[in-house]
C-alpha positions in Angstrom: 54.1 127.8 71.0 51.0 126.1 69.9 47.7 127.4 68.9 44.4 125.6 69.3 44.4 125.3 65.6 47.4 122.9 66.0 45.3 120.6 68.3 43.0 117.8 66.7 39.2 119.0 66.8 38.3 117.0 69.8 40.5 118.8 71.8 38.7 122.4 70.2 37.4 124.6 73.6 34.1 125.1 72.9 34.8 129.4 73.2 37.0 128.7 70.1 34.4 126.7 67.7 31.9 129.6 67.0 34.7 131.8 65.7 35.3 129.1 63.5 31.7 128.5 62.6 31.2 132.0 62.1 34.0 132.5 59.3 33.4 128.8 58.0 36.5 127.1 58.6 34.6 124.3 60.1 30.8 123.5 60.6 29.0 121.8 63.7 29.3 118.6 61.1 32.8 118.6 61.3 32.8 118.9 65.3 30.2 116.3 65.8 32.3 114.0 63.6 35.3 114.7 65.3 33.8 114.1 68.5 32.0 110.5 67.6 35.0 109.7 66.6 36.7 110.2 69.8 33.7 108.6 71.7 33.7 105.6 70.0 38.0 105.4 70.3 37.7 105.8 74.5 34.5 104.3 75.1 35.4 100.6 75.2 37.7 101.5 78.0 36.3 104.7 80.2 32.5 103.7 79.8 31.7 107.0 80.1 28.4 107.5 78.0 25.4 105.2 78.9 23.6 106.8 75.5 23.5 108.1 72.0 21.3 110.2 70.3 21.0 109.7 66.5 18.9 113.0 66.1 22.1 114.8 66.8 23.0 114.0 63.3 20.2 116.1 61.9 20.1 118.8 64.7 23.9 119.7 63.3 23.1 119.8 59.8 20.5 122.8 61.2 22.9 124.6 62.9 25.4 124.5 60.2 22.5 126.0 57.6 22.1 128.6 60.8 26.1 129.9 61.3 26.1 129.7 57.4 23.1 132.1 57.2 24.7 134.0 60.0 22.0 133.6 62.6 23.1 131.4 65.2 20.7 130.6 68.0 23.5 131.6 70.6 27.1 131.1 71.9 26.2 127.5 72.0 25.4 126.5 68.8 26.6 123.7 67.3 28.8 123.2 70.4 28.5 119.3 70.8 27.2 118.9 74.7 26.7 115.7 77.3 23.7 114.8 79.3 24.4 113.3 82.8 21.5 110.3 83.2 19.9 111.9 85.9 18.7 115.0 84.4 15.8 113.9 81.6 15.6 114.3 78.0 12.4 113.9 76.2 13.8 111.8 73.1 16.0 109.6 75.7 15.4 107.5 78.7 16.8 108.4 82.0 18.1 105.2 84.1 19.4 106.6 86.7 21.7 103.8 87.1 19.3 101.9 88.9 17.7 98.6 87.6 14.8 100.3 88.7 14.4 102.2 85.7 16.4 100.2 83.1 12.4 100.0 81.4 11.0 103.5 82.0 10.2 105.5 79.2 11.6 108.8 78.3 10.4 112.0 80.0 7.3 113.7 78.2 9.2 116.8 78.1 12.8 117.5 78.8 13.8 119.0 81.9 13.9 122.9 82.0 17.9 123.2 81.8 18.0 120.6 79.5 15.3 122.1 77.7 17.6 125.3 77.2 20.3 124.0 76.6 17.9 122.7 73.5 16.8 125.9 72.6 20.6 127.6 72.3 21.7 125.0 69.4 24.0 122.6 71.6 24.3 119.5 70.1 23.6 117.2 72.6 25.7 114.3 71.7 24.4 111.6 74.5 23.9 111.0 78.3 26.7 109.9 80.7 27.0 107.3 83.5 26.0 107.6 87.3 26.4 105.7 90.3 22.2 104.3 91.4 20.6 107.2 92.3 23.6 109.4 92.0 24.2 108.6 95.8 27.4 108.0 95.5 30.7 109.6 95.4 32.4 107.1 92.7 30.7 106.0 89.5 29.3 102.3 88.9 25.9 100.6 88.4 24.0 97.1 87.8 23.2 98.5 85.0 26.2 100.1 83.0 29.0 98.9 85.0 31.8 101.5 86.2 33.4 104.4 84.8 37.0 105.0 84.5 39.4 107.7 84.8 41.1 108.6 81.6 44.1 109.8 83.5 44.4 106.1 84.7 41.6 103.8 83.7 42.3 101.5 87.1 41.2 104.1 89.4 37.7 105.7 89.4 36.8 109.3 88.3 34.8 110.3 91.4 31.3 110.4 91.1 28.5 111.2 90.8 28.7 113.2 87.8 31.7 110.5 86.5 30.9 109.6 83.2 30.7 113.5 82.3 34.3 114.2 84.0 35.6 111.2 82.4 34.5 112.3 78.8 35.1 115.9 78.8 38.8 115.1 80.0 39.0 112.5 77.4 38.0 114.9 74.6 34.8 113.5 73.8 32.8 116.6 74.2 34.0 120.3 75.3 31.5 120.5 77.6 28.8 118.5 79.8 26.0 119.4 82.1 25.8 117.9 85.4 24.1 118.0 89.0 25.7 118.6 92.1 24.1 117.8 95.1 27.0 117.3 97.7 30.3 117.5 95.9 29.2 115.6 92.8 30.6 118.2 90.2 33.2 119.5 92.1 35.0 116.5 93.2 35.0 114.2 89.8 36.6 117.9 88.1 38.9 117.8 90.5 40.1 114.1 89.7 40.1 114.4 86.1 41.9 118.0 85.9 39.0 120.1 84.7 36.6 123.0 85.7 33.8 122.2 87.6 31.0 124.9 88.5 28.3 124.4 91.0 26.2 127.3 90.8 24.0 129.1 93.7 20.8 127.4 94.6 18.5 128.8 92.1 20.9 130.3 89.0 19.7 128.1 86.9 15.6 127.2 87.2 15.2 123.5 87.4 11.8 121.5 87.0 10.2 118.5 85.3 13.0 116.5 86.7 13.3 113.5 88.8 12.4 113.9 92.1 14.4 115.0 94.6 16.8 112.8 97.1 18.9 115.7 98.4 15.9 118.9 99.4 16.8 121.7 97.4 21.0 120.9 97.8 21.3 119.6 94.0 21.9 122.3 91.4 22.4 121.9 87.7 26.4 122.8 86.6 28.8 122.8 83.8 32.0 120.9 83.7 34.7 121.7 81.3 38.7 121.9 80.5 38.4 126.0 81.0 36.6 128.5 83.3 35.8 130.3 79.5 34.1 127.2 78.4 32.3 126.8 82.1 30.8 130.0 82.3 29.5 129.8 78.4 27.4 126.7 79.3 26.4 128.4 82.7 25.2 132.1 80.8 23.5 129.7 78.6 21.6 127.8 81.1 21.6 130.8 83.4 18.5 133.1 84.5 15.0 132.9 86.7 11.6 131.0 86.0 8.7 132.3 87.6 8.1 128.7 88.3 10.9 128.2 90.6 10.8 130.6 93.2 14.1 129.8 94.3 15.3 131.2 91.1 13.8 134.2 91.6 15.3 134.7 94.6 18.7 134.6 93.2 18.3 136.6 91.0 17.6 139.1 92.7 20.8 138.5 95.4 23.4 138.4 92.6 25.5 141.0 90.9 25.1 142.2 87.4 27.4 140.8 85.3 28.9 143.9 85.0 29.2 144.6 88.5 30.8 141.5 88.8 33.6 141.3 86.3 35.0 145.0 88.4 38.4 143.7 89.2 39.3 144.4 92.9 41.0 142.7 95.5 39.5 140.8 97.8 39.5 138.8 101.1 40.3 135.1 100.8 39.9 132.9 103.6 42.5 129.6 103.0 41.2 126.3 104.5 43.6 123.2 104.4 41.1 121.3 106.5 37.9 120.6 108.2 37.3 119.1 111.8 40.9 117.7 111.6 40.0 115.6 108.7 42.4 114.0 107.0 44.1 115.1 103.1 45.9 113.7 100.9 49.8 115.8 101.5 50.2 115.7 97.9 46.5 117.7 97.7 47.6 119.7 100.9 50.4 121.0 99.2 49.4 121.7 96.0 45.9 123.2 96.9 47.5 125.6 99.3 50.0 127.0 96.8 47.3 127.7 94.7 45.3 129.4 96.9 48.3 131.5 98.3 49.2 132.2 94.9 46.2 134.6 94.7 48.4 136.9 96.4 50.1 137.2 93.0 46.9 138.8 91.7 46.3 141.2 94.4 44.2 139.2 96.8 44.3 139.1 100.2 44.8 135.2 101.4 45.1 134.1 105.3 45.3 130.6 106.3 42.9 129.4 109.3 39.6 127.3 110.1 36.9 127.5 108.8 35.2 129.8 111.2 31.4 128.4 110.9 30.1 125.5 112.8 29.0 122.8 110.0 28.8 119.7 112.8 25.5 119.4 113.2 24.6 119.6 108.9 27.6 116.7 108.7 26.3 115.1 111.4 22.6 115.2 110.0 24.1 114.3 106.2 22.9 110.7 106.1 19.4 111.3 106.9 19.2 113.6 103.6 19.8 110.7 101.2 18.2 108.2 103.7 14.8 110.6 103.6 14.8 111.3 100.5 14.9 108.0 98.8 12.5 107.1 101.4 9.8 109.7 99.8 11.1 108.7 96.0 10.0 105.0 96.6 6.8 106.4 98.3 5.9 108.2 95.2 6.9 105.5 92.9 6.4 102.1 94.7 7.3 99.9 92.0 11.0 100.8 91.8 12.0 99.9 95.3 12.1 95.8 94.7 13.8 96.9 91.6 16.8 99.1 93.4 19.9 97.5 94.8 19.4 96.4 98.1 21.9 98.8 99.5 19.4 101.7 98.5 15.9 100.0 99.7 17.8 99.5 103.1 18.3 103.1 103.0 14.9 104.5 102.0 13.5 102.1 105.3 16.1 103.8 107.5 14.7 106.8 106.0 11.1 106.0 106.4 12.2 105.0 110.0 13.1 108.8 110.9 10.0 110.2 111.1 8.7 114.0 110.6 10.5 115.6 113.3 13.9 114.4 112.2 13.4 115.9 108.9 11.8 119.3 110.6 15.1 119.2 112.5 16.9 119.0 109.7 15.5 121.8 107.7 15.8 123.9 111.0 19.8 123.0 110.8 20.0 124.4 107.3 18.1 127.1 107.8 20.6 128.1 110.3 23.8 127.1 108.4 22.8 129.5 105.8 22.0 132.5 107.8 25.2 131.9 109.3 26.9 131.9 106.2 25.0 135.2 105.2 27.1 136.8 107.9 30.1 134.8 107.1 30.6 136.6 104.3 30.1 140.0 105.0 33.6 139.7 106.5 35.0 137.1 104.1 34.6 137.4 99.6 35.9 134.1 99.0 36.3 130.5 100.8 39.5 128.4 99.1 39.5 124.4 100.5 40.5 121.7 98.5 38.2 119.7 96.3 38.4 116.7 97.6 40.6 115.1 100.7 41.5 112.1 98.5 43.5 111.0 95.1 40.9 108.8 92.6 41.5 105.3 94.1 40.1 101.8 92.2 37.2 102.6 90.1 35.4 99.7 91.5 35.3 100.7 95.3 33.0 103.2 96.6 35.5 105.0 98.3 39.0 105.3 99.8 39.1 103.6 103.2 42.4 105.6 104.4 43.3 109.0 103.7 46.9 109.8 104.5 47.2 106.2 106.8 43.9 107.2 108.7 41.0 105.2 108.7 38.3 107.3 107.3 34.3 106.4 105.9 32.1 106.5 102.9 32.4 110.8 102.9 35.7 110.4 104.1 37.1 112.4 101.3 34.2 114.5 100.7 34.5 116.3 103.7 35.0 119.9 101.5 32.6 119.8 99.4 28.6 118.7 101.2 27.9 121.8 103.4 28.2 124.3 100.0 25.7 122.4 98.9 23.5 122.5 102.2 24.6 126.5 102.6 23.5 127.0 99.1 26.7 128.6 98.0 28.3 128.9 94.2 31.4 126.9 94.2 34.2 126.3 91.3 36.8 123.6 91.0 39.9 124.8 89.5 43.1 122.3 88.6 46.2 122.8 90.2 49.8 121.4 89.5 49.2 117.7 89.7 50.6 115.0 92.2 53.7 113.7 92.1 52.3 110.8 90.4 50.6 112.8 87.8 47.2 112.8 89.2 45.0 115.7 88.7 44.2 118.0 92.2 41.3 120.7 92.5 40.9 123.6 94.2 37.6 124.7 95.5 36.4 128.7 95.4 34.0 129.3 97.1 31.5 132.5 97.6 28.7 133.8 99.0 25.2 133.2 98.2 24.3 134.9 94.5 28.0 135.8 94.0 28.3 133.0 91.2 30.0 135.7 88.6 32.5 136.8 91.5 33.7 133.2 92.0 34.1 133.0 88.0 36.2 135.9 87.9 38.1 134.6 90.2 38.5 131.6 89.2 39.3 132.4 85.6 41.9 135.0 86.8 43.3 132.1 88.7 43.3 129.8 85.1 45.3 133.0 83.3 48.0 133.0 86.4 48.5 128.7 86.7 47.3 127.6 83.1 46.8 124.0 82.8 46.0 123.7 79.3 48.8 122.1 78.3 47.9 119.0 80.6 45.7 116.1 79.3 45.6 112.5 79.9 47.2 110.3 77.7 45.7 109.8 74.2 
């Protein structure tokens, strides 16, 4: 049986590299190295990686005079990290995929995940490509071009966190940060076979960002090849800011950690669909035998609908992107001629809705997530599938059948947009792949603040149907 010390260092879990740092077997030199290396072998053909930071050089020399004086900054140090390119770093600029900001100039100050994720030692090795706007639920721009799936670099890796999937499952980096505003970490995890956390609105403080398109849906995640590596980043990045009061308020509605990692059985509610949409049989199949393989742990699983109304937020899901680019161009005038035309004929639609649409939205969400509050007081967890579709070509935005039915642009997002809306912590989790070899995810889903509880889970899951020994081709 092999050992991770049999695998090449770019395949290294990050849990596993400050062991070695610490007893200096290797140094952050030698996993920076080894994962350049990588990026420059895949690059040509995933395009996952939009930029490079030459700092990082220097910033691992530091940490490797740190674990050598044995005082690492934390868990993270010298763990070689990626950027998605919508969430801003001070020393590189953010282009968002649009045209629109091919010329802007890097942030004054990085953005307050980012600017932890400076602070613990990660090496943060470069940014990763997006879709304009991150609107989308595939990955490709004016700008960059598209992103490919390593698993098979004709189809897409989902979007719009695509060029961080794509890299991580490639072995470029253990670990990237991402944003997930209506599926967009979940759902590329879920096509490239990894782990793909997005936490509870407010688990991890956010500002001096980019504005926002989505309200207060898009949350800051990790995305990695284990649940172990996941929740390191997310501990890391993890905790309130005075400054964002929505922090503060889930702090204050989770679990200790403690509390949290209690084993005990709990109530799992199996979903195989929404509405009637749609899946994939091959992710039908595979997503309910790992969900009902829970059992095996002591869990109670049923199988049933969903029992919460989420009509009127899927209904009302257009007019969130649609309003909020209309507000982004209205506080920065000068990139609307520069954005595709696709986008600048949805900020007019959005500009077209008018106040009370958008106080009728908020109202809608407002009631969602007090209808989820009572949800789960009968229900711990919420198992769906990921996404309702395989990757399909990386150039298309999305699949226009699922299963022989006709189905639009959030045809095979239909799992993933109303966690985001409900403010929920959700995890991707690979199961056994397609019969074509394809990666499938799971979703686990829990109530609001119960982020640790859906780890546990989740990484319990991992132990029972390990998928370690599954990677894309070299």
């Amino acid at each position: 049986m092999s050992t991770v010390e049999d695998l090449p260092l770019w395949q290294w879990p990050a849990t596993a590299l400050l062991p070695a740092y610490r007893s200096c077997r290797l140094s952050p030199v030698d996993a920076l190295r080894a994962c350049l290396a990588r990026i420059n072998q895949v690059q040509p053909t995933l395009n996952a990686f939009v930029a490079h930071r030459e700092a990082v050089w220097a910033e691992a020399e530091a940490s490797a005079q740190r674990h050598r004086a044995g005082r690492p900054l934390s868990p993270l140090d010298g763990v070689p990290v990626s950027v998605k390119d919508n969430l801003c770093l001070a020393d590189t600029t953010t282009v968002w995929g649009s045209p629109a900001l091919r010329a802007h100039p890097p942030a004054a100050r990085d953005e307050w995940p980012v600017a932890r994720l400076r602070a613990s030692g990660a090496l943060i090795v470069g940014k990763t490509n997006v879709p304009e706007f991150t609107l989308e639920g595939y990955t490709d721009n004016p700008v960059f071009g598209p992103t490919r799936n390593p698993w098979n670099p004709a189809l897409t890796p989902g979007g719009s966190s695509g060029g961080a999937v794509s890299s991580v499952a490639a072995g470029c980096t253990p670990l990237a940060l991402g944003t997930d505003g209506g599926g967009s970490i979940r759902r590329p995890a879920s096509h490239c076979g990894l782990v793909g956390f997005k936490p509870s609105i407010g688990a991890i403080a956010r500002g001096d960002g980019l504005p926002s398109l989505l309200l207060d849906f898009e949350v800051v995640g990790p995305m990695a090849r284990t649940v172990a590596d996941a929740r390191l980043l997310f501990d890391t990045l993890r905790g309130p800011d005075p400054r964002d009061r929505s922090s503060l308020a889930c702090a204050a509605a989770g679990p200790t950690h403690t509390a949290a990692h209690t084993p005990r059985p709990l109530r799992i509610l199996y979903v195989p669909t929404l509405a009637d949409a749609p899946v994939d049989p091959a992710i039908a199949q595979a997503c309910e035998a790992g969900a009902l393989s829970l059992r095996a742990l002591g869990h109670t699983v049923t199988v049933g609908p969903l029992p919460l109304d989420i009509a009127a937020i899927t209904a009302l899901w257009p007019q969130v992107g649609q309003i909020g680019l209309a507000a982004l161009f209205r506080q920065h005038p000068k990139w609307q001629p520069l954005a595709s035309a696709k986008y600048q004929a949805m900020a007019e639609q959005g500009a077209a809705q008018g106040a009370p649409a958008l106080w009728h939205l908020l109202d809608t969400v407002e009631r969602l997530r007090r209808d989820c509050a009572a949800l789960f007081d009968l229900i711990d967890v919420i198992a769906m599938p990921s996404a309702a579709a395989l990757p399909w070509p990386a150039q298309e935005a999305f699949p226009h059948t699922i299963d022989g039915q006709p189905v639009g642009p959030r045809g095979h997002a239909v799992f993933t947009s109303w966690v985001n809306a409900a403010g929920l912590p959700a995890v991707s989790v690979p199961t056994a792949p397609a019969p074509n070899g394809l990666p499938i995810g799971l979703q686990l889903i829990g109530a609001y603040g119960a982020d640790d509880t859906v780890l546990s889970l989740a990484q319990a899951y991992e132990a029972h149907n390990p998928w370690s020994d599954r990677r894309p081709a070299p």
